[in-house]
N, C-alpha and C positions, 0 to 999 in steps of 0.2 A: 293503596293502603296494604293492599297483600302483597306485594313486593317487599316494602316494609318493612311489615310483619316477616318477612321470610328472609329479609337483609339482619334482621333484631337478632333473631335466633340461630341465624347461621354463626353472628357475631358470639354469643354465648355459649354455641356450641365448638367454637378454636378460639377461644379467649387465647389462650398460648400463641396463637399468632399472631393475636399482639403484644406482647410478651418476650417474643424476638425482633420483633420489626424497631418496638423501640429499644432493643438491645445493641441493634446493627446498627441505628439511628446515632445513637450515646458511638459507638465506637468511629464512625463515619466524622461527627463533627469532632468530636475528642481527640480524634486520633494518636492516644499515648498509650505508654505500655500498661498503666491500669484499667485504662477502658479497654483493651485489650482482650482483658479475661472474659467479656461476654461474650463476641463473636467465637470465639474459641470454646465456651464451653453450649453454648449453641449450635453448633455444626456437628462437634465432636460427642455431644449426650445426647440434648434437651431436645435435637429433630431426631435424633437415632433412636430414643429410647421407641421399645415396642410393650405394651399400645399406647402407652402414653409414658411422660417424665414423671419416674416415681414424688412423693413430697421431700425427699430429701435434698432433690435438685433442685427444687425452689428454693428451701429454708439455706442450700449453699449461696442460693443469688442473693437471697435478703440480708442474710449475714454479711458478704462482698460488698453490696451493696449501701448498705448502711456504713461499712467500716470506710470504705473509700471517699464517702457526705462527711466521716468525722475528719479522716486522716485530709482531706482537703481544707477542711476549716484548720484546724491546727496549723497548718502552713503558713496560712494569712497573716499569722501573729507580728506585730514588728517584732518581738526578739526574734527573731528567725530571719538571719540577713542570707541566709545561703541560697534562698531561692529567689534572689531580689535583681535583677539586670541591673548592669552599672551603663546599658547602654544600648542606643535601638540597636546597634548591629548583634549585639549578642541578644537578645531580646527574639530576635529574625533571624537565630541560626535554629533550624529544627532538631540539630544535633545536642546543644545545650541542657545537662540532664535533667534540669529542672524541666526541660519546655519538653523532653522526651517521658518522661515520666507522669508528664501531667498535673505537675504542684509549681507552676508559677504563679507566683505572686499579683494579684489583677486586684483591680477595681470594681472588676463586674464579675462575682466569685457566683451570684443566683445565676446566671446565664450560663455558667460553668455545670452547675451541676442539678441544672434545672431538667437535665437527659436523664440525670441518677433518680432523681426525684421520679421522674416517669414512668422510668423501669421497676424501682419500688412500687408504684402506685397498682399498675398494670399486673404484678405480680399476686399482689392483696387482691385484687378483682378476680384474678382468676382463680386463686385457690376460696375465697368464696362463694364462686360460682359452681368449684368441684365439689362443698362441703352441702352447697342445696341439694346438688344433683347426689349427693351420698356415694361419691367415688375417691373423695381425698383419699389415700394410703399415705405414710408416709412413709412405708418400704411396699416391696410386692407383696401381694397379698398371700400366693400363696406358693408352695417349691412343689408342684406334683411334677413337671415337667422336667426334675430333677431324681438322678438315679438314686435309690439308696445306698450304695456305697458309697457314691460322692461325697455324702456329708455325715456328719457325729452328730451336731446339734441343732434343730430349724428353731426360730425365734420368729416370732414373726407381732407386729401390731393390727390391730385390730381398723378398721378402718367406719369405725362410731363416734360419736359426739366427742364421748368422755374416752376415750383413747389414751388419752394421761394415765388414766387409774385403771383400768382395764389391760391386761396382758394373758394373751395366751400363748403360752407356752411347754414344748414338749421336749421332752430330755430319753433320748436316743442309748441303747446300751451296745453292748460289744455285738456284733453278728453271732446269730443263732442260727441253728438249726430248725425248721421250718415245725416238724414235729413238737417241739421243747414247748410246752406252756411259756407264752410271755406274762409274766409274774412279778410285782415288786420285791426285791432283794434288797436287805436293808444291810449295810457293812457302815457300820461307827456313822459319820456321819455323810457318806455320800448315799447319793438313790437314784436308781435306774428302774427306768419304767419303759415301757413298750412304746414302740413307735404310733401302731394303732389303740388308742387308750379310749375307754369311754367316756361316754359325754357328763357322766357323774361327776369320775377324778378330775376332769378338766377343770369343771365348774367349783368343786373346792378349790384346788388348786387357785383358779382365780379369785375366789373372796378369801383367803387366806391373804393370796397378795393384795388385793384392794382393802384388807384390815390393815396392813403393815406395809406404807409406803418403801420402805430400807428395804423390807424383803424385795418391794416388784424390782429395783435396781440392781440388787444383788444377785439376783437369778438370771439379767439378761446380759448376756454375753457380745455386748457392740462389736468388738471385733471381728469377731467369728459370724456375728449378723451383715456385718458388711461386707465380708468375703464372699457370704452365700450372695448376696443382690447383686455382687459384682457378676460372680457364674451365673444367676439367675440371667441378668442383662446380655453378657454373652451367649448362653442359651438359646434365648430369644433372639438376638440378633444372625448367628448364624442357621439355625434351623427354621428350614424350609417350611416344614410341615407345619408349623405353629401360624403362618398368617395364610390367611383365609382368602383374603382380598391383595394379590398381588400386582404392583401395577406396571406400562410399558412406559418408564419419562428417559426415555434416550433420547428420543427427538425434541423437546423441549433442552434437554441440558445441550444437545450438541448445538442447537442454534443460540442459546445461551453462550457457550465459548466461541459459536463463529461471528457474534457479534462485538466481544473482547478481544476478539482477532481483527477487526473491522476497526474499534477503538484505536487499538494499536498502530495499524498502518496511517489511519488519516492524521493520528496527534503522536507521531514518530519522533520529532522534538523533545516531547517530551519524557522520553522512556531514554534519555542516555543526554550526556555535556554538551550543551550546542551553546553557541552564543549566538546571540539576540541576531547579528547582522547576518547568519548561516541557515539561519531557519528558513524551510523552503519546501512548498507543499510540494505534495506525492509528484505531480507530474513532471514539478522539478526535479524533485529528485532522483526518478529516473530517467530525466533526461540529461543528467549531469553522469552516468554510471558510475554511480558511486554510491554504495550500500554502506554506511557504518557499522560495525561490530557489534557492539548489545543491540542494535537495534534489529542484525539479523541471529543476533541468540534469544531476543525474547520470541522473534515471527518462528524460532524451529521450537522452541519451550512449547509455546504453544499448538503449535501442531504435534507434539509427540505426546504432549496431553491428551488429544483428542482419540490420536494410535491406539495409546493405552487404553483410554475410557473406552473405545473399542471391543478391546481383546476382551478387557473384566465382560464386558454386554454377554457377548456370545461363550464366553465360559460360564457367567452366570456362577461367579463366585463370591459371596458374600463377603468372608475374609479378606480376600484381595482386595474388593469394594472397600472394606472398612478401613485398611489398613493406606489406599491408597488415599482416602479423603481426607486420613491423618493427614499425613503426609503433605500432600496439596495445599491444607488450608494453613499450615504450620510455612510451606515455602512462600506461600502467597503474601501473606501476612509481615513475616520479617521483610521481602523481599521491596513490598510497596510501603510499609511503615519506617524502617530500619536501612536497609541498604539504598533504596533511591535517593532518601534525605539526607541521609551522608553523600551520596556521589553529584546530587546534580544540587547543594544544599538548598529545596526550595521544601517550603513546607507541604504537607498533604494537600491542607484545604485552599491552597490557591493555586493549584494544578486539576484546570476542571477534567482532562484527559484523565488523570489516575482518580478521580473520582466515576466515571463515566466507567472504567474500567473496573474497579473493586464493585460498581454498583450491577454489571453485568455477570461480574465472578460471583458475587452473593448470592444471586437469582443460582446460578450454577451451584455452587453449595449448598442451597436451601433444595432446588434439585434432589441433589444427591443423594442427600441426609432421607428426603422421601424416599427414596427409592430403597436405600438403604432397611428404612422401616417397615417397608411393604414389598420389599422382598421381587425378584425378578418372574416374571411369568418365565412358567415351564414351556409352555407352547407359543413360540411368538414366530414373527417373519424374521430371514435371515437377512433383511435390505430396509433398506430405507423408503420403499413403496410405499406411499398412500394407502389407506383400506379403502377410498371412497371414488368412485367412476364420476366424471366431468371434466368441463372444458376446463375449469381453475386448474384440477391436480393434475391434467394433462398436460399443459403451458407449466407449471410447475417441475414435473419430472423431465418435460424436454427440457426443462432450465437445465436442472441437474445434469443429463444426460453429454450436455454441451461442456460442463466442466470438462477439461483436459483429466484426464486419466483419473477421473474422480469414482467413477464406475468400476474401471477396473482394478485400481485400489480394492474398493468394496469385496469384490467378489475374490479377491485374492485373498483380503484379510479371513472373506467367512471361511474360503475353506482350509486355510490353516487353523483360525480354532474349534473348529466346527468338527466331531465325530462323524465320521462317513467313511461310506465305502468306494465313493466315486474318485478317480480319477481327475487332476485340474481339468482332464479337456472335457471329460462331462458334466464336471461340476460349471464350467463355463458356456457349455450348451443350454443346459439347463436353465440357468441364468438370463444367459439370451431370451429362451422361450417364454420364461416368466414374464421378464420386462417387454417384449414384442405383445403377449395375449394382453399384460395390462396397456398397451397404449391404443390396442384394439379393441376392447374392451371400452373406455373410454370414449373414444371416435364416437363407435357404436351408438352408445349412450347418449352425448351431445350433440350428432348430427345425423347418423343417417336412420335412425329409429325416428322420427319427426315427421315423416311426411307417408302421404297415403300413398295409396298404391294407383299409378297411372299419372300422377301427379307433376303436371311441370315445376324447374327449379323458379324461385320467388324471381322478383329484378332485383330485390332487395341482397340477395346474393350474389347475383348474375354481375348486378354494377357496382353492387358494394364491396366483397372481396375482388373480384374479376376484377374490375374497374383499378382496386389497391394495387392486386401483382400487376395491371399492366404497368400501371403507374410505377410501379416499384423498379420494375426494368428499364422501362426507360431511364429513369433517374440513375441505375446499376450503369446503364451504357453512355451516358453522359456526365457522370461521377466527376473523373478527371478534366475535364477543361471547364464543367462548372462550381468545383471544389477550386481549381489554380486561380479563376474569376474572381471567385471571392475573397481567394487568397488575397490576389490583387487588389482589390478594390480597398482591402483592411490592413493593408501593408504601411510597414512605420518608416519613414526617412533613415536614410545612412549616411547623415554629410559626411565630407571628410576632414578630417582637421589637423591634416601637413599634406605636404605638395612638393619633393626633390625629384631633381632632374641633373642630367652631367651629360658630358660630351666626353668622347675621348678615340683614339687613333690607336691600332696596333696592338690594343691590349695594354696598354700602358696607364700611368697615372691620370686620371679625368684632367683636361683640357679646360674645363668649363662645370663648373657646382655649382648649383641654387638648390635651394633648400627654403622655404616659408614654410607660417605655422598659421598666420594669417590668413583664412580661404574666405573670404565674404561670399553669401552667395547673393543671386541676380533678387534685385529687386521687382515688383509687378511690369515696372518702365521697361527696364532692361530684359526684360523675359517678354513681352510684346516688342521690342523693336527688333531683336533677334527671330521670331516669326515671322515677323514681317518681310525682313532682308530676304530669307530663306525662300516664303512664298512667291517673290517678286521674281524670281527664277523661273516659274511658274513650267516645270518641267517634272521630267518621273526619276527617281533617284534610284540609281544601279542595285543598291543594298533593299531598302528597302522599298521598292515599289511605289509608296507615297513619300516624297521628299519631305513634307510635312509631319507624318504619321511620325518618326521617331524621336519629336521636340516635342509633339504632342502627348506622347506616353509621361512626360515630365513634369514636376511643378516647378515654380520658379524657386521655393526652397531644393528642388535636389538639385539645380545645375550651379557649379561656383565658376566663375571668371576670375584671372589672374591675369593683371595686367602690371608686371615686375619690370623693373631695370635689370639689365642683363649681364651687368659686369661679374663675373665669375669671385664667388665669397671664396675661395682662397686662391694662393699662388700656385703656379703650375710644379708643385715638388715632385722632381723628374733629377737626378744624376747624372752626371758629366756621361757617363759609360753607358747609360740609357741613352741620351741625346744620341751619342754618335752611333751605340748601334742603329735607333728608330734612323736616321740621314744613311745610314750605310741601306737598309732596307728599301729607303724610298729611290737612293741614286740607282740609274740606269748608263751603265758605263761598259764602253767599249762594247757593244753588243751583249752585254752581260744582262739577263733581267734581273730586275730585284724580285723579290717573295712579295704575294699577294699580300694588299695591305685591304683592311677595312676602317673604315667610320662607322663610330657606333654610338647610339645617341639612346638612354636608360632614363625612363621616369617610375615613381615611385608613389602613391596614393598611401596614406595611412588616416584609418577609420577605429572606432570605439564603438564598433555593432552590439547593439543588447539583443542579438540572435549566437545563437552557438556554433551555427552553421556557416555565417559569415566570419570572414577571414579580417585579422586587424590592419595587416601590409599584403599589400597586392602591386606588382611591378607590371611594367612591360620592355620590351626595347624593339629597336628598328637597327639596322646596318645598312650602307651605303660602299659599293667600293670605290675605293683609291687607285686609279688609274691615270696611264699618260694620256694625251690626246691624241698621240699615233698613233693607238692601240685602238681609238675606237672606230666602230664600225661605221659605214654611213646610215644604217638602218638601227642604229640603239635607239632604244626608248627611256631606258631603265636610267636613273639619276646617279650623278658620281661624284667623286673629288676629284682635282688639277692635282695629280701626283705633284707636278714639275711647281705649282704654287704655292704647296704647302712646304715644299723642303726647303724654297726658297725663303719661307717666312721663318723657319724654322735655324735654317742658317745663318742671315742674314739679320735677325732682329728686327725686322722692321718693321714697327707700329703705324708707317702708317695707309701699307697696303694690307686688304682686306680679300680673303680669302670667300668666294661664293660656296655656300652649300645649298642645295636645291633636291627637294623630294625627301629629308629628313626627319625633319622634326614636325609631330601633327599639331594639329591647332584644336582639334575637337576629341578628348581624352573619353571613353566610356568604363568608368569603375564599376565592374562586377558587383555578384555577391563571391565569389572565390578569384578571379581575375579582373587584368584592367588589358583593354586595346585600344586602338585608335579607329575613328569611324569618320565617315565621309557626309556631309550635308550639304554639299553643293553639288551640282555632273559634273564630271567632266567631258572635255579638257574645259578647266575652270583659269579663264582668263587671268584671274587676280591672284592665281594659287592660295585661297584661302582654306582648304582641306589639308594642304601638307606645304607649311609656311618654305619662302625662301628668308634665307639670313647672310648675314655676314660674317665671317670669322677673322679674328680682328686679335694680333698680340698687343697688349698695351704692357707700360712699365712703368714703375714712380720713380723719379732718380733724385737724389737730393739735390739742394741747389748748388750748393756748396763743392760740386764734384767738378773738376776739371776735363778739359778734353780730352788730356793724357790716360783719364784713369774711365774715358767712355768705351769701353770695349764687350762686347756680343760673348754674353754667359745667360745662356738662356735659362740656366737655374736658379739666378741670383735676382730675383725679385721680378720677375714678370707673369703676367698672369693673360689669358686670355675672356674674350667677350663676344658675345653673336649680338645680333645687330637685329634685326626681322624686318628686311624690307617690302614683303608682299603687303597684300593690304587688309588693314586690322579691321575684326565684327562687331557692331554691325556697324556700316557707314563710315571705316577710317578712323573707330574716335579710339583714343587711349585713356584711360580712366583712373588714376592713380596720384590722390591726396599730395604727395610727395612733391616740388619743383624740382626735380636737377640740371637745370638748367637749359640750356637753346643744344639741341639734336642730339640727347642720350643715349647709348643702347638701352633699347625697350623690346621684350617681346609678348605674346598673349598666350592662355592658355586655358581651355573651358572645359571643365568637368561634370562628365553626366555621371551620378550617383543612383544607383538603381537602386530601389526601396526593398528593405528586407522583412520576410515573415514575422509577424508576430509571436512571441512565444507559444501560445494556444494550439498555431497550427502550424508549427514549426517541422512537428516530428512526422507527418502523412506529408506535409509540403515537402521535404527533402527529396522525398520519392520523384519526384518533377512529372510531367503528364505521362510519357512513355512506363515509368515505374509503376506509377498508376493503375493506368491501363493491366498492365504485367499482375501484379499482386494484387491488384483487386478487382476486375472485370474480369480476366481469365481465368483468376481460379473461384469465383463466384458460378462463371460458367459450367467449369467442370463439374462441380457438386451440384447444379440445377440439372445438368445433363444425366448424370449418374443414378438422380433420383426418377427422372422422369425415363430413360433408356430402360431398354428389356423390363419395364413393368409385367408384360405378359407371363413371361418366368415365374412371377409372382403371385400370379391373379388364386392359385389354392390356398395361397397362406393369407393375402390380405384380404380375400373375400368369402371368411368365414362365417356363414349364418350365426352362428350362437357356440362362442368357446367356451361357455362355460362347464362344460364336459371335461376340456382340456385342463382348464386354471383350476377344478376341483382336483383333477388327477396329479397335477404339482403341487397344492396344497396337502392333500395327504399323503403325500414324499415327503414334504418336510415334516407333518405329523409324526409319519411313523421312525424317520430318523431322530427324532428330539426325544421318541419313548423308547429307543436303542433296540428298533426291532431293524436291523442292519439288513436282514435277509428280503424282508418286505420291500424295503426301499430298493432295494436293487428290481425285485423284480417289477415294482412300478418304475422305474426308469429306464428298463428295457420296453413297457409297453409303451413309452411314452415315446421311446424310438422308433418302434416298429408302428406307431400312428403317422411319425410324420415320413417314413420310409415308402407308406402304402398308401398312397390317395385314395383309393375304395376305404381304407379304412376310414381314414382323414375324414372323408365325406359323408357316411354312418355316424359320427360320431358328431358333428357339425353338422349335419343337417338336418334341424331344424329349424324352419322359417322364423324371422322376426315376426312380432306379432305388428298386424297395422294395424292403423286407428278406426279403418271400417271393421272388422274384426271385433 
């Protein structure tokens, strides 16, 4: 009940704050250029005015107010076609001046202006609430705070019931001489009377004009009354002296703008033209490098706001304050009402981002306008420190601390607007030592003041934190292979889906092309009989150590088998001049050798990886040389071409002998995440050569029928093509597998692709680093700064094991005192003792030494 009671009266005592709230309210769901004028004249008066918003700023909202309830019903009228949509899309442009303005034509015109309604209602409550409590004015009440030269004539209302009929007023004469009797002087019919007049004349004066209403009107000078409330306003607003109770809301406004900075980044979309299929959160979109332009002009808008709000703090210039919250809320306002809605045309209220964002800028405005009104304290800290010792604001400033250059921003900006005598490298000592006593200070407080004296550490520490960093380390030392694991374990399929391959001799035109787009992969069946074959070897594989373990690593969606006919998709298109140099190459005449020839056999893998990291085409090839048989040694191992059989086939045309290649072409393909090669799953020497196929190389040709014998003659360019053949034996068991008949003994050959599984987006960007990287950038340099922290601590043991700084953190506090009262000379000489404390460890230790108090104590 006495919560209540104390919620009731709080409310009665800032009726005005609600008064604005539904003003922000009304222009939030409205959002046109007449609702418009409330947040504007709320940020820019009705929070600035000091100590309160005269009545004349109310009677300006009620009048707005009411005129915008009429000028909205007017609209409604059917004769009034201009604000009428011929159409939803015009209806749905927020640019349409009717819908920018705020007089479209609706159906539901009370829910339009049932916010107007509010802000009237709210308005009446609270200037009823100021007329019990007898503080209505409806100007200021009074100009002492104003110089006498400043003004000729003060008018001023009275601030009683009958305020209508009642006027006091005093009429100001030329400047005199301080001697001269002030005296009524009467010349035809003007009249000058004294500034300080007695309470007699006044009071005729007043029933004179409360007998003759014409007279009270005649006598008051509105213009020149509102001149003066304007300087009065100003008055009050720049000078210091005038408020009593100054307050510190920097730290509330700056977390107010780092939260619209926060807005901004996560609903980035929405602050500049994206289309719908482009939208792609933060992590996407830095791992795409790619920043868009407004979107990286609103993230510097924003931060150079904060700069600024900065500078104005520590100059502590009210002007510049007022001048820049103009400013601010006038950019703000066109910028999110007016230019977004032109540029990305979507309306306010269905952009929850710019609502999310104006609702965080408001809070910052409403801010301001505080601050504004109450004036900046003369004596405050130069930093962003906490005033209060604990584990919270300790964990808190280490936060801060950890920001990249956020600190020393700080310290750079104080002591550029900051009067001083110091030097940057002292003013950054200084600093230092501030920030080191407060996190000392702290510690102090939360841990080691806690325990008695003699007192072993709890297990509650011993196994609770102890227990955490071991834990922590280990997990630091095993990072890498159990971050890759789970990598692993969470990794998405990368079939392939196309599969070329070619043949070809000399560097010349491909011999042989295949190309499919068709890759089926292995079925459950087909992915256990291929295990099976494998096992049945029951031997240890050269590569991998388990002949198993590399079929294993796979599903039966990542492996594809290809089991094609091998007749070569196009003709062998080579030129007459080509043929005979490749025959002049391969002959071997008169002792003469030809030029080293090779065979070269080229496959191609192409994939649609939804990683960014994997590659779409990935090749490999293999070469074999082309040699005579006289040439070879009796001890070669290595696989080659019949020099003398291939030029033979090549001369001679003839389809129907068949050229062997052996150790060529592989049979088991392994598609990377950035490359593809060939791998081995059987030992060797593998009887069946089923790791690296043999084939046949085979020229065939179509010849029409219709062609005579005469016109049968050897043009190896004129329609022949070549084909391999694959006579080792196919996996698993000899079978061929392919829907297709082409009839009794086709060229056919196989071809099984292992598809290795690519990261997930999520852990895409740590996963690239691979284990080694890993290791490198985050174990090593983890190390270094756990080593760093815990080496040469002994160096250290006078500064982090000081009994009681509060000696010290008083002696920086009143450095900054006495620099903020411009006693320049002081501050120097306390920052010289402040050096020669931490210069002298005798001193150091007088001045810290005294004991913490313990709890038997």
């Amino acid at each position: 009940l006495r919560l209540a009671t104390a919620i009731y009266y709080f409310c009665l005592a800032r009726t005005e704050l609600l008064c604005f709230l539904f003003m922000l309210l009304n222009h939030a769901i409205n959002a046109s250029v007449i609702s418009a004028f409330y947040p504007l004249i709320a940020f820019l008066w009705g929070m600035i005015a000091f100590p309160r918003p005269s009545g004349i700023f109310w009677y300006i909202v009620i009048i707005y107010c009411k005129t915008s309830i009429v000028v909205k019903y007017i609209f409604q009228f059917s004769s009034i076609k201009w604000n009428e949509a011929t159409g939803e899309a015009q209806k749905a442009d927020p640019m349409w001046l009717p819908n920018l303005m705020g007089l479209t034509k609706t159906d539901q015109l009370f829910l339009d202006t049932v916010w107007d309604l509010l802000v009237l209602m709210s308005v009446f409550i609270h200037k009823s609430c100021l007329e019990t409590a007898g503080i209505w004015s409806l100007w200021y009440d009074n100009f002492d705070d104003l110089e006498d030269e400043e003004i000729e004539r003060i008018v001023t209302l009275p601030n009683t019931t009958n305020a209508a009929k009642r006027l006091f007023y005093y009429l100001i004469p030329s400047p005199k001489s301080d001697d001269e009797d002030l005296e009524v002087v009467e010349q035809g019919d003007t009249k000058e009377t004294s500034l300080v007049d007695t309470a007699d004349e006044v009071n005729e004066d007043c029933e004179s004009a409360e007998s003759d209403p014409a007279l009270l009107l005649d006598t008051v000078d509105f213009t020149m009354l509102a001149k003066l409330n304007f300087v009065m306003f100003w008055t009050l607003l720049i000078d210091k002296t005038k408020k009593d109770m100054p307050k510190d809301l920097y730290l509330p406004m700056l977390l107010s703008s780092l939260l619209a900075l926060l807005v901004t980044v996560l609903g980035w979309s929405a602050f500049g033209k994206v289309e719908q299929q482009n939208k792609l959160d933060v992590s996407e979109l830095l791992s795409t490098n790619y920043i868009p332009s407004v979107f990286l002009i609103i993230l510097l808008a924003q931060f150079m706001m904060m700069i600024v709000d900065r500078v104005i703090y520590l100059k502590k210039s009210m002007i510049a304050k007022y001048i820049y919250q103009v400013f601010i809320v006038l950019v703000v306002h066109a910028y999110l009402f007016i230019f977004q809605p032109w540029f990305t045309r979507e309306s306010f209220r269905s952009m929850a981002a710019w609502i999310a964002w104006y609702i965080f800028f408001c809070c910052y405005f409403t801010l301001s306008a505080f601050q504004i009104q109450s004036g900046y304290p003369r004596l405050s800290t130069d930093s962003i420190i906490l005033r209060t010792y604990g584990w919270v604001t300790y964990i808190v400033y280490l936060g801060y601390l950890a920001v990249p250059f956020l600190w020393e921003l700080e310290v750079l900006l104080n002591w550029v607007c900051t009067e001083t005598t110091l030097t940057l490298d002292y003013w950054v000592k200084l600093s230092d030592i501030k920030a080191y006593l407060f996190k000392l200070k702290c510690w102090q407080v939360t841990y080691e003041s806690a325990y008695y004296l003699g007192e072993k550490q709890p297990a509650y520490m011993k196994y609770g934190i102890g227990g955490l960093l071991v834990l922590l380390l280990i997990l630091i030392i095993w990072f890498p292979l159990l971050f890759m694991s789970v990598v692993t374990t969470n990794s998405i399929a990368n079939p392939p889906t196309g599969f070329s391959c070619s043949l070809s001799v000399g560097g010349f035109e491909p011999m042989v092309s295949l190309k499919f787009t068709q890759v089926p992969s292995l079925s459950e069946e087909q992915y256990t009989s291929l295990k099976n074959e494998i096992e049945t070897t029951n031997t240890t594989n050269m590569k991998l150590n388990n002949y198993t373990e590399f079929v294993n690593r796979f599903k039966a969606t990542d492996i594809t088998r290809l089991d094609v006919y091998s007749d070569s998709n196009t003709l062998w298109e080579i030129s007459p001049a080509a043929v005979h140099y490749l025959t002049t190459v391969l002959e071997k005449n008169s002792g003469k050798q030809g030029f080293d020839v090779t065979m070269r056999f080229e496959w191609t893998v192409y994939r649609e990886p939804e990683s960014t990291t994997a590659q779409k085409l990935v090749s490999g090839v293999k070469e074999i040389e082309v040699v005579s048989k006289g040439d070879i040694g009796v001890n070669r191992t290595k696989p080659y071409v019949d020099r003398e059989a291939l030029l033979h086939l090549i001369k001679s045309c003839d389809t129907n002998k068949q050229l062997k290649v052996d150790g060529l072409i592989p049979t088991f393909i392994w598609a990377k995440e950035t490359e593809v090669t060939s791998v081995d799953l059987f030992p060797k020497p593998d009887e069946h050569n089923r790791n690296v196929k043999n084939v046949e190389l085979a020229l065939q040709h179509f010849r029409e029928p219709n062609k005579t014998a005469t016109e049968k003659r050897c043009a190896i360019w004129d329609g022949y093509y070549w084909s391999i053949n694959q006579i080792s034996e196919f996996v698993p068991n000899g079978t061929f597998d392919n829907p297709v008949d082409m009839g009794s003994d086709p060229n056919k050959v196989q071809f099984y692709i292992f598809s290795d599984r690519i990261v997930s987006s999520q852990y895409q960007l740590i996963a690239s680093y691979g284990i080694i990287g890993l290791y490198i950038s985050v174990v090593l340099v983890i190390f270094k700064f756990v080593r760093l922290a815990l080496a040469d601590s002994h160096t250290r043991i006078i500064f982090q094991e000081m009994p009681c700084p509060d000696l010290i953190m008083s002696l920086v506090s009143s450095t900054e005192m006495v620099r903020a009262q411009g006693e320049f000379v002081l501050e120097q000489v306390l920052f010289r003792k402040i050096l020669l404390l931490y210069r002298s460890p005798e001193t150091l230790i007088v001045w810290t030494g005294r004991h913490r108090r313990l709890k038997e104590e």
